[in-house]
N, C-alpha and C positions, 0 to 999 in steps of 0.2 A: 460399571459405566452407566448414566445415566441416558435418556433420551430427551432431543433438542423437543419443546414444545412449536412445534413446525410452524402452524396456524398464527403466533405470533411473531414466530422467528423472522419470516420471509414476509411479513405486509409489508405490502407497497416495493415489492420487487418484481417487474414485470417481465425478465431476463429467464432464461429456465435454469432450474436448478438440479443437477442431479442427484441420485440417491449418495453416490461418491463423495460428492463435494458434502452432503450434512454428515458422512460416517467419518471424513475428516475432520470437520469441526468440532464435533465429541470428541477426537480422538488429542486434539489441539488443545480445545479447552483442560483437559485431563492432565496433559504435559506443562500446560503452563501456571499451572497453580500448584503441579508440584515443583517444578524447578524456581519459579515467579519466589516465594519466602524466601526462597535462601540463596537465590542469585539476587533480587530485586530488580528481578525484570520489568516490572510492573506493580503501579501502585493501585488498579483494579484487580482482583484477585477473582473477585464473585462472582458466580457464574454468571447472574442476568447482566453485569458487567461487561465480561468476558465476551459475550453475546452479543451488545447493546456495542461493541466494536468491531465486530465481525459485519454486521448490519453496514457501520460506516465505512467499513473498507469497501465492500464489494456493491452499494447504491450506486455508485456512477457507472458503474456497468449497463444502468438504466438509458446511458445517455451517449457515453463515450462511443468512440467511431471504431473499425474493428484494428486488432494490432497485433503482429506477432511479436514482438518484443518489448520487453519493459524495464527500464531499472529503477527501482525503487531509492531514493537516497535516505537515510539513518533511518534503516527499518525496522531497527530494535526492537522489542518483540515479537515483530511478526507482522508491524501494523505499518502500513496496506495492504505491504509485495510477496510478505508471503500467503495471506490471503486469498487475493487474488490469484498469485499463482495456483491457489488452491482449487479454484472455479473455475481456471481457466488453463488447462491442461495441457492444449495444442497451443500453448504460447510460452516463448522463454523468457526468462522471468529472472534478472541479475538482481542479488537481494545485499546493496551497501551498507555495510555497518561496521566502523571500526572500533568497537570494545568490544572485547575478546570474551566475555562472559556472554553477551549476548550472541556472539556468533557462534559460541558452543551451545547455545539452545538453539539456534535454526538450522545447524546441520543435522543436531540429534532430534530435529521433527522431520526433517527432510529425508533422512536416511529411515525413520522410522514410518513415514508417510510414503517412502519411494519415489518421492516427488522427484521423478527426473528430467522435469523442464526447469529444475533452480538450479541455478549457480549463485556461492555464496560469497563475495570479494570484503575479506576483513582491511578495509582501507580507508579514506578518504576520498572522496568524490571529486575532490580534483586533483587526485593522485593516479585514478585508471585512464589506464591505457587500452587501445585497437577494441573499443567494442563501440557502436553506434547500435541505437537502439528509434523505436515508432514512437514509443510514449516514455515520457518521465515524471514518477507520482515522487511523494511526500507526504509525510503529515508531522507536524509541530516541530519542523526543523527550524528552519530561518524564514528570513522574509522572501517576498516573491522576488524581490530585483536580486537580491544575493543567491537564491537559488538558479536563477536564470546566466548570472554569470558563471558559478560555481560547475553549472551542468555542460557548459558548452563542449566539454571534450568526448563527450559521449553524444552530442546532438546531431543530428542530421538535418539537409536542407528542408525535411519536410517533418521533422519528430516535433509530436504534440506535447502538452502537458498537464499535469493533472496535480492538483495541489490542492492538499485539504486542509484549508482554511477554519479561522476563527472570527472574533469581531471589530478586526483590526485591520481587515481584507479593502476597507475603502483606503485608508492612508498609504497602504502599501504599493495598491493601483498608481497611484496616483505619484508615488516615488518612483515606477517600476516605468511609468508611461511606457503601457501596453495600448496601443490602437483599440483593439477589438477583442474582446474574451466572451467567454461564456459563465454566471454564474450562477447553480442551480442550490439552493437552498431547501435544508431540510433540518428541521428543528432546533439549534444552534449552530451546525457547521455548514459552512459555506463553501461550495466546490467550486473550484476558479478551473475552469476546462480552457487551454487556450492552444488552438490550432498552429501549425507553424506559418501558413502564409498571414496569421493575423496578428502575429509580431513586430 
């Protein structure tokens, strides 16, 4: 097993980071490029890859308000929820993803990490039921308005959300007619933070 070059791994993260959370991320990265070929979990494979999205997952931690609960929707390889989950221990952390190859890689990091704030639901996200959740991430699912619908069964009067965006984030505002969001940019992706009372 190799070791994370730290110094670059974490710039521009001002959140703390435990020694935990990097002995997971070795331990992730490891798991995922070997399962990654021959499931095709993923068309990054390489480490500084591998890396260079672990970074994206866990950046708005920079920003984000605090949450005990998250559901991630089509987390497929791991990207945001189970990340995050990774960082963020004392939070439960529902990881949505309904193909069956990929849920067989997040239990076998899950069971193999001990991560016991995930739970893993092989479903559709507008097929769960009896869980309300603080925050609801994303990344390269659908668009914001269809997310926003898609997610209401699992929302709360006051559950935020967190949606990691591309360069298509102004047209979708703009379909989605959201009042007030937050959006924090960081070198091509664009985090669309949107609290609940500014929906």
């Amino acid at each position: 097993m190799y070791a994370l070059d730290l110094d670059s791994f974490f710039k521009n993260i001002t959140f703390d980071i435990n020694a935990d959370f990097v002995n997971k991320c070795e331990v992730f990265i490891e798991l995922l490029q070997k399962w990654g070929k021959v499931h095709n979990l993923s068309a990054q494979l390489k480490t500084n890859e591998i890396e260079d999205n672990i970074i994206d997952c866990i950046y708005p931690l920079n920003f984000v308000h605090t949450f005990k609960s998250l559901a991630d929707v089509g987390t497929g390889a791991g990207y945001p929820g189970l990340i995050l989950a990774m960082a963020k221990s004392n939070v439960k952390v529902y990881l949505i993803e309904p193909r069956i190859k990929r849920v067989a890689f997040l239990n076998f990091v899950k069971n193999t990490l001990k991560l016991d704030n995930v739970e893993i639901l092989c479903n559709k996200v507008e097929d769960i039921q009896n869980i309300k959740v603080d925050l609801i991430s994303s990344r390269a699912v659908t668009n914001t308005q269809m997310l926003l619908k898609l997610t209401k069964n699992i929302s709360k009067s006051d559950t935020s959300y967190l949606f990691y965006k591309g360069s298509m984030l102004t047209n979708e505002l703009e379909e989605a007619k959201i009042k007030n969001y937050k959006i924090v940019n960081k070198d091509k992706r664009n985090y669309l933070y949107i609290k609940a009372e500014q929906l």
